[in-house]
N, C-alpha and C positions, 0 to 999 in steps of 0.2 A: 525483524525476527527476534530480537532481542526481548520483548515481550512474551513471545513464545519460549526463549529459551528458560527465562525467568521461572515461567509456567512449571516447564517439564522439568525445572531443579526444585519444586515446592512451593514457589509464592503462587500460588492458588486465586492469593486476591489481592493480586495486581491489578491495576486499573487502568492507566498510562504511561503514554513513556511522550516526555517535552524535545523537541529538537532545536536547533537555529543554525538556520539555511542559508545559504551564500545572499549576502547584504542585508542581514537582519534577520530577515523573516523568520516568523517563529509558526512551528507547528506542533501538533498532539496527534499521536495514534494512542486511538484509546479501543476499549472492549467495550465498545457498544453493547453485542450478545454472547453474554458469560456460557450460553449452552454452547453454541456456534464454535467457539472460539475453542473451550475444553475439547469438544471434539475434534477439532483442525489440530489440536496440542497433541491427542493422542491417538491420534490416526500414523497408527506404524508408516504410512506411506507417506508422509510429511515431514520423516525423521532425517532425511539427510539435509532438507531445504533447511529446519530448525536448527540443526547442529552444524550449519556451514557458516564460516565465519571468514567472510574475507572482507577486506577495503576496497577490491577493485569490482563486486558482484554486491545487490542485493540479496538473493536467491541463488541455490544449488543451479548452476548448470543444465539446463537440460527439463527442470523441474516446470510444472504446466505455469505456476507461480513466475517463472523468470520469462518464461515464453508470454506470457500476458506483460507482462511489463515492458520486454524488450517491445512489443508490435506496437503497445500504444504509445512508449516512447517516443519510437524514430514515428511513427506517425504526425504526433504532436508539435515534434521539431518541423516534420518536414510543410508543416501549416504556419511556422512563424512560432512560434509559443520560446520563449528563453527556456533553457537548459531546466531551470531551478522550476518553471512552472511545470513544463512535461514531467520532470520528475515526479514532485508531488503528485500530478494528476494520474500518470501512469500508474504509478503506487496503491492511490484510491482505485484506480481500475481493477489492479490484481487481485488485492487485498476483497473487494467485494465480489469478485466474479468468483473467487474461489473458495467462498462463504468460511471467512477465517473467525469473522466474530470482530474484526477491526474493523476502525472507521481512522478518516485524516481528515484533522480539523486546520484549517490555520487563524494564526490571530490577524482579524482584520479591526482596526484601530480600539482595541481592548476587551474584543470580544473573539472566541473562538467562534467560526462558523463552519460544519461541516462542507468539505470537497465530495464529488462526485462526478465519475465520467462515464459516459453512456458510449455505446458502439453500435453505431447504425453499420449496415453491410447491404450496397446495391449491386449486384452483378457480382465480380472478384475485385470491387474495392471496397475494405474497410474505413473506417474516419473513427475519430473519437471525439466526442464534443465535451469538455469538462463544464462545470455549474461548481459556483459557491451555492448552498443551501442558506436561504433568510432563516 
């Protein structure tokens, strides 16, 4: 959210934000879609996720944003996935299900490649499958 917040104090044209993830790993949420994204920026109903700011939370509480993260999270953990990889992918899950205008790239041996997690649902189970993009 920290892109978002960026947004809504004026940088307009932000692009990305770089991270580095327990044991190295490096990633980029970037603004894939500048309409997408301004929108999600100033969608009154988005203001409290953007201006929440804690260490122990992505997302406001409660927000549909944190509710997509937490599910595909504990999902991903509960298939084997390290900490560090659910996260990221949970993230790309949220981040695209609730057409923010972000994307999460990670760098795989000097190239950024987009993340992405899909959500199949049979019956009352859901799964999430994540993909590196070539």
């Amino acid at each position: 959210m920290v892109l978002a917040r960026m947004y809504k104090d004026g940088a307009t044209n932000i692009t990305a934000n770089v991270e580095f993830g327990y044991g190295g790993n490096e990633y980029m949420v970037y603004v894939n879609d500048r309409s997408s994204f301004g929108t999600f920026c100033n969608n009154t109903n988005n203001s409290q996720t953007i201006a929440y700011n804690s260490a122990n939370a992505l997302f406001y509480p409660g927000s549909s944003l944190a509710t997509d993260y937490d599910n595909a999270y504990k999902n991903l953990t509960s298939q084997g996935f390290t900490a560090n990889d659910a996260q990221s992918h949970a993230l790309s899950y949220a981040l695209d299900h609730n057409k923010t205008g972000l994307k999460v790239y990670q760098n795989k041996n000097g190239t950024f490649k987009e993340q992405s997690t899909d959500q199949t649902t049979s019956g009352s189970n859901t799964n999430y499958s994540p993909k590196i993009c070539q």
